[in-house]
Each structure stands twice: as structure tokens, then as C-alpha cells.
Residue frames as qw, qx, qy, qz and C-alpha x, y, z in Angstrom:
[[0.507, 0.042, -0.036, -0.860, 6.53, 8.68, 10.34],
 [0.213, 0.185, 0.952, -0.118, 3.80, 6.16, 10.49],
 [0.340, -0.157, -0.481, -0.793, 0.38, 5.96, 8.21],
 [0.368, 0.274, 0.768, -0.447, -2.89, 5.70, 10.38],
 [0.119, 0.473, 0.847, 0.209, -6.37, 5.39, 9.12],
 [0.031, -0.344, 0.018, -0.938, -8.38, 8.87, 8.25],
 [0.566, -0.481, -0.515, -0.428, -11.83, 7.47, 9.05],
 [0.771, -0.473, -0.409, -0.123, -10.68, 5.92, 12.71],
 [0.040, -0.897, 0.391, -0.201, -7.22, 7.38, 13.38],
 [0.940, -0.112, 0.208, 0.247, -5.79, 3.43, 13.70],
 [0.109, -0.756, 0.549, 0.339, -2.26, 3.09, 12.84],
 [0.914, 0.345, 0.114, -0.178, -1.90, 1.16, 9.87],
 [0.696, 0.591, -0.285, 0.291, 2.19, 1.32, 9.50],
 [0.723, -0.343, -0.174, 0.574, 5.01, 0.62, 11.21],
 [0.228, -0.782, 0.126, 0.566, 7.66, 3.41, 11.73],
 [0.676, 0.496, 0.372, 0.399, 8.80, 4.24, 7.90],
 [0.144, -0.657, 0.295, 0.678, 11.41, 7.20, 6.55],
 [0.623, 0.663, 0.102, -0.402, 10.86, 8.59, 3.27],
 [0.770, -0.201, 0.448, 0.408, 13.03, 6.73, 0.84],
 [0.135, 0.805, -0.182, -0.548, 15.09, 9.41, -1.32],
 [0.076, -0.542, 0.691, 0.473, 17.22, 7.43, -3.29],
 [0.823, 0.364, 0.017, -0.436, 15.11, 5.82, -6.37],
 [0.379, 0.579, -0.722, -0.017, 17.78, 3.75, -6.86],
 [0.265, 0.006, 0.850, -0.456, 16.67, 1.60, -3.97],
 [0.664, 0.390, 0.261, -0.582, 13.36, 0.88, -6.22],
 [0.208, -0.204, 0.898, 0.331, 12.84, -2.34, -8.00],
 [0.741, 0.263, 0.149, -0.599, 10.33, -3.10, -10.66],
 [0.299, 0.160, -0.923, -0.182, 11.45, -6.96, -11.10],
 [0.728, -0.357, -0.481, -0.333, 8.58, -9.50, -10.74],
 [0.766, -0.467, -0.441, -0.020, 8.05, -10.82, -7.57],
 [0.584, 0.001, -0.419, 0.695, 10.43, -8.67, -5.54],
 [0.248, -0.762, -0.338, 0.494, 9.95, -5.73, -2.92],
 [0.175, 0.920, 0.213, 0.279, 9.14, -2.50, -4.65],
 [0.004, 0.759, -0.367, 0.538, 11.13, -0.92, -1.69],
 [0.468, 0.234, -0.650, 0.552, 13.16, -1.99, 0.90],
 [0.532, -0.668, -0.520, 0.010, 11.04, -2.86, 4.25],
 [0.216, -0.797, -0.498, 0.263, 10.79, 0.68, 6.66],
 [0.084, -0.212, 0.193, 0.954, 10.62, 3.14, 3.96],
 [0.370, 0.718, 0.548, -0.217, 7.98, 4.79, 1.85],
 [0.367, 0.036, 0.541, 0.756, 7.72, 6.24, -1.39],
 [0.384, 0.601, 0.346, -0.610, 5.49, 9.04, -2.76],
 [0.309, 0.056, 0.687, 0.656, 4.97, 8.26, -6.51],
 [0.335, 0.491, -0.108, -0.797, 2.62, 9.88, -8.83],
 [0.389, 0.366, 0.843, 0.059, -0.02, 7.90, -11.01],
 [0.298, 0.416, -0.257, -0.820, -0.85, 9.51, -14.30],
 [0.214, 0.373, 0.903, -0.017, -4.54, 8.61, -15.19],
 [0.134, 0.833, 0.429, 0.323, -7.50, 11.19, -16.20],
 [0.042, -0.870, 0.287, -0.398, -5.61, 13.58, -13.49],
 [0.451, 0.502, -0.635, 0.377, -2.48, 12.83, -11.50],
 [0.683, -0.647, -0.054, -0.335, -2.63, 11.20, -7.93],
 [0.159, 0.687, -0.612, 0.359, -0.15, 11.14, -5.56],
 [0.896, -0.315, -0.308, -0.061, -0.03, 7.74, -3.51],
 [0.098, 0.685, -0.689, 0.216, 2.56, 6.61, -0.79],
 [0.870, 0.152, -0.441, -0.160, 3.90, 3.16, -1.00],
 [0.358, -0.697, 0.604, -0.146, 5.37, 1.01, 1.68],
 [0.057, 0.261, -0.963, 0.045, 6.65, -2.76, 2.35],
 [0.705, -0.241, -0.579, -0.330, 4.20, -5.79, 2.36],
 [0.544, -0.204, -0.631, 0.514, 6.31, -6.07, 5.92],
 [0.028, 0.128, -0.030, 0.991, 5.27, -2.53, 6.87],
 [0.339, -0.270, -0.234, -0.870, 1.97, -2.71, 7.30],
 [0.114, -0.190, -0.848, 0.481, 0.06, -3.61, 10.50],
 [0.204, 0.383, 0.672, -0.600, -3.56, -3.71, 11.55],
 [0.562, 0.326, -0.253, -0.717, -4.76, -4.36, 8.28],
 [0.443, 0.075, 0.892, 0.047, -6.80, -7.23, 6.32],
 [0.237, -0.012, 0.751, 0.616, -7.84, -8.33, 3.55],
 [0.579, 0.026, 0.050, -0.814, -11.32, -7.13, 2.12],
 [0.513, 0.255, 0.769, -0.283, -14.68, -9.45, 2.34],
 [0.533, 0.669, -0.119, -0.503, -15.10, -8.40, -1.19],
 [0.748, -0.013, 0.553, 0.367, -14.09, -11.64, -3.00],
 [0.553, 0.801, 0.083, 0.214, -14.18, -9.07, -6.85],
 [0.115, 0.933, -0.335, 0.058, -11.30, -7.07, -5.07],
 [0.549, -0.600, 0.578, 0.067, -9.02, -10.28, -4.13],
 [0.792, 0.595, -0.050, 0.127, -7.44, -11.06, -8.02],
 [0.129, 0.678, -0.704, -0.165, -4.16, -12.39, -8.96],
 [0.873, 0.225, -0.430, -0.046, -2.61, -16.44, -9.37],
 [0.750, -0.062, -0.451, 0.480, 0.02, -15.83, -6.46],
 [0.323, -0.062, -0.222, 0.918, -0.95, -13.12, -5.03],
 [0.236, 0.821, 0.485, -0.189, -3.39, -10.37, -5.28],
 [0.358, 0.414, 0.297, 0.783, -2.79, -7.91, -8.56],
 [0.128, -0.629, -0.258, 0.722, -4.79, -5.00, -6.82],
 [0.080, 0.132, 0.503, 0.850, -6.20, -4.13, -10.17],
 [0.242, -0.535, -0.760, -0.279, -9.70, -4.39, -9.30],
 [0.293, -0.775, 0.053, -0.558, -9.54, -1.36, -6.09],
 [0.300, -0.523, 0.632, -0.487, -8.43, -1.43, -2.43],
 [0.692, -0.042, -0.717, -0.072, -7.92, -4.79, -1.28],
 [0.388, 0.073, -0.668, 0.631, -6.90, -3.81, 2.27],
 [0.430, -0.777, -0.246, -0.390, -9.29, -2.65, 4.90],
 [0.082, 0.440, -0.659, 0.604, -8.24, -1.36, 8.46],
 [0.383, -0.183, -0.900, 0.097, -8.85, -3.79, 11.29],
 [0.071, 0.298, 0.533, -0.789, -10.78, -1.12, 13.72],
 [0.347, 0.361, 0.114, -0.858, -12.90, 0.56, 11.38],
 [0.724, 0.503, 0.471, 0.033, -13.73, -1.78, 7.93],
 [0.365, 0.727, -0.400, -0.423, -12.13, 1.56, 5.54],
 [0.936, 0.096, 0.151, 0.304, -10.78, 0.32, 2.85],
 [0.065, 0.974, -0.058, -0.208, -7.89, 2.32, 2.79],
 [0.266, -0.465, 0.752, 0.384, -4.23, 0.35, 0.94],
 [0.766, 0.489, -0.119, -0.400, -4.00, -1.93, -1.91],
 [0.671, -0.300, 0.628, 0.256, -1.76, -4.96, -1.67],
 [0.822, 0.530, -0.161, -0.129, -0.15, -5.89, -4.66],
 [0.566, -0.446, 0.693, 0.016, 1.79, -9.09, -4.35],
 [0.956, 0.172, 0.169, -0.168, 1.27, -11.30, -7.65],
 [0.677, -0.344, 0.383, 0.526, 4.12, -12.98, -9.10],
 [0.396, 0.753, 0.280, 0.444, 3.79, -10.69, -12.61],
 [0.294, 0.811, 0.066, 0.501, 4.72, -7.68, -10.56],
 [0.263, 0.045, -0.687, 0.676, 7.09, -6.27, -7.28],
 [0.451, -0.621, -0.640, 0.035, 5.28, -6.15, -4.39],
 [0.023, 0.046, -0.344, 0.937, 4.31, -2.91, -2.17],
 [0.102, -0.530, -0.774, 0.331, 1.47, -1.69, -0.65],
 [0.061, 0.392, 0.116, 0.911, -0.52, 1.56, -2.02],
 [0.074, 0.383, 0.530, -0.753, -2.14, 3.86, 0.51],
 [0.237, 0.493, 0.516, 0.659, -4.78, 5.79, -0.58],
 [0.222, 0.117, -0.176, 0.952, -3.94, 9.00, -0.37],
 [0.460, -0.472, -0.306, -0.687, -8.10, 9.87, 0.73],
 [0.827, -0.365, -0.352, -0.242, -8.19, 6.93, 3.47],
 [0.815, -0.264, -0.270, 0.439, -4.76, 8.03, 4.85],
 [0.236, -0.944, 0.167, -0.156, -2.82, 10.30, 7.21],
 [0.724, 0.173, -0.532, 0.404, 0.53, 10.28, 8.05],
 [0.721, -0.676, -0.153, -0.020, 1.52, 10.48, 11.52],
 [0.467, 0.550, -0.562, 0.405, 5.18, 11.87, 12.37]]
């Protein structure tokens, strides 16, 4: 499967297979969340539950970074605390969230509004 953009229908991911085995998931600093062309669907429990799917920093194609300097925080990286950092290169959406600093592993969240997957 591959993740495009909702807004413009861009592909925003390489090929990627869902990655079953949670055992393959790391949450040491500065390493890969997951293991470059898979994806993960995790759950985020905030005011109500949202379902996201995560891929590789290497995964992810025909994106960049927002023009929003408030959304590009971290010391080595971007923390992706602050909202979508990622826009797609056709349209502007902002539709991922990079998170790369050296405090936490690195992956990319979609967001699950600003994306489709694509089998």
C-alpha cells in the first residue's frame, strides 16, 4: 500500500506493508520507530482516541517541511509537538508530522484527515 494526499491525491509514501509484529517497534531515543517499508496503525489516547498510521523517515516522498517556522521545534531534529510539520509538495496540505529529535525514535505520523491509503 502507499499513503497519497486527500486534498490532491499526490502520493506521499513509498510502497509500505502493514507491520504486524510489535516487536519490530522501538521506543529508544534517536532510533527508527519502525523498520523502513512498513507502517503502523497506533492509537493516541487524548480527549477521544485517534487512530494515526506511522511510517519510516525513509518512507516518505514528495513531502516538505512547513513555512511555518512555530511548527519546526526540536535541538536535532524536529519534536512535532507543536502540529503537522510536513506539507505535500503538489498541494501545500499539511498532512504528516516528522518527528526526528534526538529525545525520541523517529517516524513519521500521517494524519489520518489529510490521508488516504492507496493499495
Amino acid at each position: 500500500m502507499r499513503f497519497v494526499c486527500r486534498n490532491c491525491g499526490s502520493i506521499i509514501s513509498e510502497p509500505v506493508v502493514v507491520l504486524e509484529d510489535d516487536r519490530l517497534l522501538f521506543s529508544s531515543d534517536q532510533v527508527d520507530r519502525l523498520p523502513s517499508g512498513y507502517a503502523h496503525k497506533e492509537t493516541i489516547f487524548a480527549n477521544d482516541p485517534v487512530e494515526r498510521w506511522c511510517i519510516n523517515l525513509a518512507d516518505a516522498i514528495h513531502l516538505r517541511h512547513t513555512d511555518d517556522p512555530r511548527r519546526l521545534n526540536g535541538c536535532c531534529g524536529l519534536d512535532g509537538l507543536d502540529g503537522p510539520n510536513l506539507v505535500c509538495e503538489t498541494c501545500g496540505e499539511a498532512v504528516a508530522t516528522e518527528r526526528s529529535d534526538c529525545w525520541m525514535p523517529h517516524f513519521i505520523a500521517l494524519e489520518s484527515d489529510k490521508t488516504l491509503i492507496s493499495e
